[in-house]
C-alpha positions, 0 to 999 in steps of 0.5 A, a space after each residue: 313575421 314578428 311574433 305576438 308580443 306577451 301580455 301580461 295583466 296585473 290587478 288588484 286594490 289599491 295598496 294591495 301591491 299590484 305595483 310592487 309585483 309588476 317592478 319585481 317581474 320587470 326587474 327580472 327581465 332588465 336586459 330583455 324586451 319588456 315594458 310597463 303599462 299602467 292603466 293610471 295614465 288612461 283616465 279620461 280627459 275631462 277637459 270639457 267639464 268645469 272644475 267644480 265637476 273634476 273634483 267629483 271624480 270617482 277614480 276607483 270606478 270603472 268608467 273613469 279610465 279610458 278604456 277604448 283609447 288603451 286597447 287601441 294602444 294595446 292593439 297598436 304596441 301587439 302589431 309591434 307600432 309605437 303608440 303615444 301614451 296619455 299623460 294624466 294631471 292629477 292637480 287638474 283631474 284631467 289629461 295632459 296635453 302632454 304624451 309619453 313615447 311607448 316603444 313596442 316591446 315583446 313583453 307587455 306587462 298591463 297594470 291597474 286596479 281594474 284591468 280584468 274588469 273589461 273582457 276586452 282588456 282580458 282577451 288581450 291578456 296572456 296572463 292575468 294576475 290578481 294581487 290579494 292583500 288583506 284590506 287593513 294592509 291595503 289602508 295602511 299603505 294607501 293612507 302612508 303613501 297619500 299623506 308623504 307623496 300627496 300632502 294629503 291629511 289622515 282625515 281626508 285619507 280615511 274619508 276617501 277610503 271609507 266613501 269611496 275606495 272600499 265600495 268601490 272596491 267590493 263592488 268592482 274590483 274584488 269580483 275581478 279576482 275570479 278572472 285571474 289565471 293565478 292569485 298572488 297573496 301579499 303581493 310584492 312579498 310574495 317572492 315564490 309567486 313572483 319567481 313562478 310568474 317569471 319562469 312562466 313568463 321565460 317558458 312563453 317567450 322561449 316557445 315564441 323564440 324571443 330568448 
């Protein structure tokens, strides 16, 4: 009987570098069975609303991301069977028609800013990380990477942060950390952290025999 493949929940703002601390521990394990899951990909689809509505999605809000569809995924990658991920178009602010093949793995690394929010998604998890980074970093990083990878103008980026990340954060996102089983400050930065993390996570995969 094949053993229960590890997951791992990977949390915080946006910028905090949440992503940064998932490739660094993924990159560890290059060679390994192991895959990264973004709950990006996992907003709902939209289809039925016009557009006019799509554009006033609160994206940082919990009920944006589809959580019933990533935890039927996660229960079909946890019973080792391919599951085909959703694709979000972002230009379109709904789901894809397109999917992406995930093949099951005996590492699952789960990243996004709310997936300790649902206890469901946290009953799942193995290990649950929270990435703490000081807000004024978070805004720097997030309006650096809106303005050269989305076009996006300061204005706009201040605007969003102002109106809708930062509330939303403070409501929804920061109260998650007390959820977390370890606390990574700086996020990708945080070399000791990062290495803790991997030796724990080789301590678990050793005890199910996966190494």
């Amino acid at each position: 009987m094949k053993q229960k493949p590890v997951v791992i929940g990977v949390a915080g703002g946006s910028g905090s570098g949440k992503t940064s601390v998932t490739k660094a521990i993924y990159e560890q394990f290059q060679g390994h069975s192991i895959l990264m899951l973004q709950q990006d990909y996992y907003y709902k689809d939209q289809s039925n609303l016009p557009f006019e509505e799509r554009l006033k999605t609160n994206y940082d809000h919990p009920l944006a991301f589809d959580n019933d569809l990533l935890i039927q995924h996660l229960h079909g990658l946890l019973d080792h069977q391919p599951v085909n991920k959703p694709v979000y178009d972002y230009k379109m602010h709904t789901r894809s028609d397109d999917t992406i093949l995930v093949e099951p793995k005996d590492v699952i690394i789960l990243e996004g800013i709310l997936v300790l929010e649902d206890e469901r998604l946290r009953n799942l998890m193995d290990i649950k990380l929270y990435v703490d980074t000081d807000a004024d970093l978070r805004i720097i990083r997030r309006m650096l990477r809106d303005i050269k990878e989305r076009g996006r103008s300061i204005d706009s980026v201040i605007d969003q942060y102002i109106t809708v990340v930062r509330p939303m954060h403070n409501q929804f996102i920061e109260p998650t950390k007390r959820y977390a089983d370890v606390i990574i400050p700086e996020g990708g930065h945080n070399h000791v952290a990062i290495d803790l993390m991997v030796t724990k996570i080789q301590t678990i995969l050793e005890q199910k025999s996966f190494l």
